[in-house]
C-alpha positions in Angstrom: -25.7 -6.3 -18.0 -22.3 -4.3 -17.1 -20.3 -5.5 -13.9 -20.6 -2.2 -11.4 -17.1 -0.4 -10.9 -16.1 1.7 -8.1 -14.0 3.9 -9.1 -11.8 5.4 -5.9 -9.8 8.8 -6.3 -7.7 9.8 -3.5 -7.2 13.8 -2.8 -4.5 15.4 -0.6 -4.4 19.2 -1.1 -4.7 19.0 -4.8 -8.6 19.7 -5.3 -7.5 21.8 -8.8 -6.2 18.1 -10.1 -9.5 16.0 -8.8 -11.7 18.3 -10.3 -10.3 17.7 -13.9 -10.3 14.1 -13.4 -13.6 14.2 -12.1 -15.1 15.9 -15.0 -12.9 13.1 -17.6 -14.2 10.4 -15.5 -18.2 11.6 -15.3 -18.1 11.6 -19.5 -17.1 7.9 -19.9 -19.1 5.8 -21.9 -19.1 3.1 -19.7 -22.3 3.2 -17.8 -22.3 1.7 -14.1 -19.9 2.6 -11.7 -19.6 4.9 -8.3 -17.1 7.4 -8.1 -16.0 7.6 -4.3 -13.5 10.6 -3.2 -11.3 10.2 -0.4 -9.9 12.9 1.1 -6.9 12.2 3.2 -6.7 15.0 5.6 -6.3 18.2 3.4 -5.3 21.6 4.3 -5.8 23.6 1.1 -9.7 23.6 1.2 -10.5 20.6 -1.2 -13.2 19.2 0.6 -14.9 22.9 -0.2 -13.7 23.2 -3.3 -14.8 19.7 -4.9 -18.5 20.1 -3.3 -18.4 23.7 -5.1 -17.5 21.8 -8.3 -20.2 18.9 -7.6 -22.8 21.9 -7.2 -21.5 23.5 -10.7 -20.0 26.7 -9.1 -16.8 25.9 -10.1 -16.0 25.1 -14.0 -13.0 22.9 -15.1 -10.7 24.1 -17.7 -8.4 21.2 -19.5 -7.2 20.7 -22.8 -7.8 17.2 -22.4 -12.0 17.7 -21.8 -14.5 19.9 -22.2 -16.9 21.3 -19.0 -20.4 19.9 -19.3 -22.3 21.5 -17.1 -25.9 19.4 -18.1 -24.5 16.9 -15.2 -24.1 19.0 -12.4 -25.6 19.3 -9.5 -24.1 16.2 -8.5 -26.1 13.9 -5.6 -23.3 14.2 -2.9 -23.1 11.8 -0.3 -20.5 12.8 2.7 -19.5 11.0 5.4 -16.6 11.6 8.0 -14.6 9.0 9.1 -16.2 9.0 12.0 -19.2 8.0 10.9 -17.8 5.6 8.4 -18.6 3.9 11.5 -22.4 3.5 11.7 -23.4 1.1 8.7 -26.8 2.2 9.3 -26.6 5.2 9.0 -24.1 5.3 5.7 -26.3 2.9 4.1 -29.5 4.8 4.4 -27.8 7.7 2.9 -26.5 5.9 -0.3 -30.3 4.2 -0.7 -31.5 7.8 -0.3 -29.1 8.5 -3.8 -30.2 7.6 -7.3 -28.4 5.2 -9.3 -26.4 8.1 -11.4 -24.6 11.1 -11.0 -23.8 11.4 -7.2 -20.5 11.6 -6.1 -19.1 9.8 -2.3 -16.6 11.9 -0.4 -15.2 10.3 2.1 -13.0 13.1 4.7 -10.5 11.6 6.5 -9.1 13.1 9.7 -5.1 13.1 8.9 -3.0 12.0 6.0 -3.4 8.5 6.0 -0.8 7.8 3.0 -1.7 6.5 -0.7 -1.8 2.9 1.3 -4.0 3.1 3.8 -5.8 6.4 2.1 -7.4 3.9 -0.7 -7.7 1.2 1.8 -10.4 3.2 3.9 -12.1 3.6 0.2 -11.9 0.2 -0.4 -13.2 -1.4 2.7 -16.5 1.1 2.1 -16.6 0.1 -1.6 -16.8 -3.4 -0.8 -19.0 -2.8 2.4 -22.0 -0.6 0.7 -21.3 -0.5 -3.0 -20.8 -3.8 -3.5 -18.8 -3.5 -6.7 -17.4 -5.9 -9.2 -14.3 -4.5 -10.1 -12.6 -1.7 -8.3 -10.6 0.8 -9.7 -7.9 2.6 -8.3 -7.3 6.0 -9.7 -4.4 8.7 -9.0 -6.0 12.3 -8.7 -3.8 13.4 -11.3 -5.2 11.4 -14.2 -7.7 12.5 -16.9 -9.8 9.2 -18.6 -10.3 8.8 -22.1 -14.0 7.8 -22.2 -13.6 4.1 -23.5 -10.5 3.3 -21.1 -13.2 1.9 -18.9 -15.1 0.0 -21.6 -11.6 -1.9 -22.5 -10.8 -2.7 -19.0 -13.6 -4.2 -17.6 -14.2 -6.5 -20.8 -10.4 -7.8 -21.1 -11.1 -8.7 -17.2 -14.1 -10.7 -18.8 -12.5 -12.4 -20.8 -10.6 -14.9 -18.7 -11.7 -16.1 -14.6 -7.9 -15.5 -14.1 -7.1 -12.3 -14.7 -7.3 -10.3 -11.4 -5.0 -6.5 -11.9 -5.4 -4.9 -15.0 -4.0 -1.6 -16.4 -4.1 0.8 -19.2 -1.9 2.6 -21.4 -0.3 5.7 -19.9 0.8 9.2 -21.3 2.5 11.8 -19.8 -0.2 14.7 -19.5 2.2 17.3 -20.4 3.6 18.2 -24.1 4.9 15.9 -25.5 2.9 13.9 -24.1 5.4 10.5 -24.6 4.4 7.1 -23.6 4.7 6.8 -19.4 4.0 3.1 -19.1 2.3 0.2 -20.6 2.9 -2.1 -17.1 5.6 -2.9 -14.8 8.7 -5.2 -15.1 10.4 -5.8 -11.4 14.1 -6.2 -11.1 14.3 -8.9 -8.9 18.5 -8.1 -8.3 17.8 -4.6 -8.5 15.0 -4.4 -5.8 13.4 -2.1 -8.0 10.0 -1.7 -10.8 10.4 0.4 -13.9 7.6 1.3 -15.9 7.7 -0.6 -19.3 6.9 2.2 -22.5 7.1 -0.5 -25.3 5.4 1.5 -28.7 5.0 -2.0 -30.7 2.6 -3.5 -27.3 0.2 -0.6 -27.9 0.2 -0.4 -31.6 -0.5 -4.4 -31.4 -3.5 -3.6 -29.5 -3.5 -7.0 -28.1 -3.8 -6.5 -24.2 -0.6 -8.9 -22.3 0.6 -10.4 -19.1 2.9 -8.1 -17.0 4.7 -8.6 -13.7 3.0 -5.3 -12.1 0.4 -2.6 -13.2 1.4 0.7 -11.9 -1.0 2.2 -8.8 -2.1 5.1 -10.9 -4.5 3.1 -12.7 -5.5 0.2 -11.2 -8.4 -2.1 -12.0 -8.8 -5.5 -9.9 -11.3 -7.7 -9.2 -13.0 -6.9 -5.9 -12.7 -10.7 -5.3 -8.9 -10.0 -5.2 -9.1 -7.9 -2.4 -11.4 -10.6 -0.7 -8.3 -13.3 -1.3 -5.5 -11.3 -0.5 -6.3 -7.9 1.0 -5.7 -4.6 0.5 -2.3 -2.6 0.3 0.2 -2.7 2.3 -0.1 -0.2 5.1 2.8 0.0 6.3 4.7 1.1 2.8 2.5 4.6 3.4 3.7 5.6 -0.1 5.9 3.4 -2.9 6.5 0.3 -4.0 3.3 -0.6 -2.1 1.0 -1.1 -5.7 4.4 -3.4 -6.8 4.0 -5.3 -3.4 0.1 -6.0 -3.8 0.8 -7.2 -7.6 3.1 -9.7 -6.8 0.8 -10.8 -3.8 -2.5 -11.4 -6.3 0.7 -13.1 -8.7 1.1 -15.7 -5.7 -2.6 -16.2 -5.6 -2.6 -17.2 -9.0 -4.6 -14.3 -10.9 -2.8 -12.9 -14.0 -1.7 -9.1 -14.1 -2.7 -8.0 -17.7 -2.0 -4.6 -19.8 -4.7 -3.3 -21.7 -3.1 -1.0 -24.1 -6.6 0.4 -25.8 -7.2 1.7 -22.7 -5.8 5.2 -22.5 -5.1 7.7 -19.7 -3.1 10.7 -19.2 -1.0 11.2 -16.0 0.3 14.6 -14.7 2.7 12.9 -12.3 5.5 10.4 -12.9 7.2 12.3 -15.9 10.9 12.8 -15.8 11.5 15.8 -12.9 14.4 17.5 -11.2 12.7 17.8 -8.0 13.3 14.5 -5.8 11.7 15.0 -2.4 13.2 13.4 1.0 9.8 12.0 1.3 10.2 10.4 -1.8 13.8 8.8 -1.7 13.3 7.7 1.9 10.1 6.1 1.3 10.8 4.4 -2.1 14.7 3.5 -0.6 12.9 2.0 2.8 10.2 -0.1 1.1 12.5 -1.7 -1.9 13.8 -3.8 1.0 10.7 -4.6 2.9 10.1 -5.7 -0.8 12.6 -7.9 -1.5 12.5 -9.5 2.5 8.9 -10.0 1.8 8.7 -11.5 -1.5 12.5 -12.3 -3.0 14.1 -15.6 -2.7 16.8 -16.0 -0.7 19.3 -15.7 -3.4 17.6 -12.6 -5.1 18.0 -11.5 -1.8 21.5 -11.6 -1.7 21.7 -10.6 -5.3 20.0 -7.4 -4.2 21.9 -6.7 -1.2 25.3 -6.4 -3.2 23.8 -4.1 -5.9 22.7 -1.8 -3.7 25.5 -1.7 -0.8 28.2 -2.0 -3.1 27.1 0.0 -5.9 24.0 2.1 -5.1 24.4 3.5 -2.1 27.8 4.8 -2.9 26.5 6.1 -6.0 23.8 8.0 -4.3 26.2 9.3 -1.4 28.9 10.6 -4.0 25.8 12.2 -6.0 24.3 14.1 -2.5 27.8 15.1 -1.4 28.9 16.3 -4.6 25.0 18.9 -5.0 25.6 19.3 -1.3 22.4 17.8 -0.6 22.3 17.0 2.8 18.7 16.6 3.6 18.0 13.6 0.5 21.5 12.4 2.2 20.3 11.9 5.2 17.1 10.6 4.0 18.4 8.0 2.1 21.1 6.6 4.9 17.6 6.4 7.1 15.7 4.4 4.4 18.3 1.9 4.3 18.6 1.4 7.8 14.9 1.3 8.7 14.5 -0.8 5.8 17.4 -3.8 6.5 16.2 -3.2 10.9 12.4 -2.9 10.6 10.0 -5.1 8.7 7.0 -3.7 6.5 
């Protein structure tokens, strides 16, 4: 008997990048799991464009996988959030579905954030699908079709492990390693992604402080214990956060390196976004206040005021970047004078 997996994807204008990972995900060989959609307010037409590609008018083209058009039409199973609302009413609709090849899409009104986007998800995974395991999956991904298989027996294998993750490759050529887990730099205030060759050529899977939110496999019982992301974070640091939360509650975070996905996003880029820096500079000290010891704290606090931010002031002046300037003085100061 295998344990059911819901398997949430969030979309923001970027229907061209669900689509592929849609057609990598409905070709694993891992047989029971939902695939639920969340669409987080888009502008671009996704919400058209994915049901075209559920109805098999529109045919992916990867490198990665190959379009199999034997499993379209897709069952498709909408529901606003609105009526996200009326258990009744969602719950006849999903009885009306058969077991395999339907697809949930879930339309919400604005952009919620990655947070609080894949917490409406999971609240209706765990309210009508009653899954398992669920995985979180970045839009931007495409699945090898055993990464599932490897997952969900390593979880198996021990009561304690809650937050599992696979191997990671950049999508594009050359395709290097992107992570096999995440190490947090308590005096830093800060996550890296660890890219070790000898972990995934040992093939053994092993603990790690943090699994990176791009693929994320936990436990629904996880979410019971400790909740669901944090909110407030809207974007960064906020998959770190939750690790180190289901740490505290005693489950183990584990790195499955036989499972194997490739990621478009988080490669090494030029183009740094006042979104990004002021979300990722406000929410590394929400972290730390949150979950650092006192003295890491403090550790922290003199890295980055006496090193960092000086760094990252001399580096915006000297580009004359005003806008990521300005951005990062205002994630420093709503992150030491408001709490996440």
């Amino acid at each position: 008997m295998y344990s059911k997996v819901a398997i949430i994807i969030l979309n923001w204008n970027g229907w061209e990048d669900t689509i592929e990972c849609l057609e990598s995900v409905y070709q694993i060989e891992y047989p029971n799991y939902d695939i639920v959609v969340i669409d987080n307010g888009s502008k671009d037409n996704s919400i058209e464009k994915i049901k075209e590609y559920a109805v098999g008018r529109i045919q992916v083209e990867s490198s990665f996988v190959r379009y199999n058009p034997d499993n379209k039409p897709l069952c498709l199973i909408e529901h606003s959030q609105e009526e996200l609302k009326f258990n009744d009413r969602v719950q006849k609709d999903l009885e009306k579905a058969p077991l395999e090849r339907k697809l949930i899409l879930i339309k919400n009104i604005k952009n919620y954030g990655f947070a609080e986007g894949n917490n409406i998800a999971i609240k209706y995974a765990m309210t009508f699908l009653k899954p398992d395991h669920i995985l979180l999956l970045n839009n931007d991904t495409i699945v090898d079709p055993d990464f599932l298989d490897e997952l969900v027996q390593t979880a198996e294998t021990d009561l304690n492990i809650g937050v599992l993750g696979p191997t990671i490759y950049d999508y594009n050529p050359p395709r290097g390693l992107q992570s096999t887990g995440s190490k947090i730099l308590w005096n830093h205030g800060d996550a890296i992604n660890l890219t070790y060759e000898a972990d995934v050529k040992a093939g053994i899977p092993k603990e790690v402080d943090a699994v990176t939110g791009c693929a994320l496999l936990a436990k629904s019982e996880v979410f019971k214990k400790i909740g669901g992301l944090n909110n407030n974070y809207f974007a960064y640091f906020e998959e770190i956060e939750w690790c180190v939360r289901a740490r505290k509650a005693m489950y183990k975070i584990v790195y499955v390196p036989q499972g194997i996905i490739w990621h478009k996003g988080g490669a090494t880029s030029s183009k740094i976004t006042g979104f990004a820096v002021y979300h990722h500079t406000r929410n590394r000290f929400w972290f730390m206040k949150q979950h650092a010891s006192d003295k890491q704290y403090l550790i922290f606090l003199v890295y980055f005021l006496g090193f960092k931010f000086f760094s990252f002031v001399g580096w915006a002046l000297l580009h004359k970047n005003k806008p990521l300037l300005v951005s990062f003085i205002k994630g420093v100061k709503d992150g030491i004078l408001a709490h996440g």
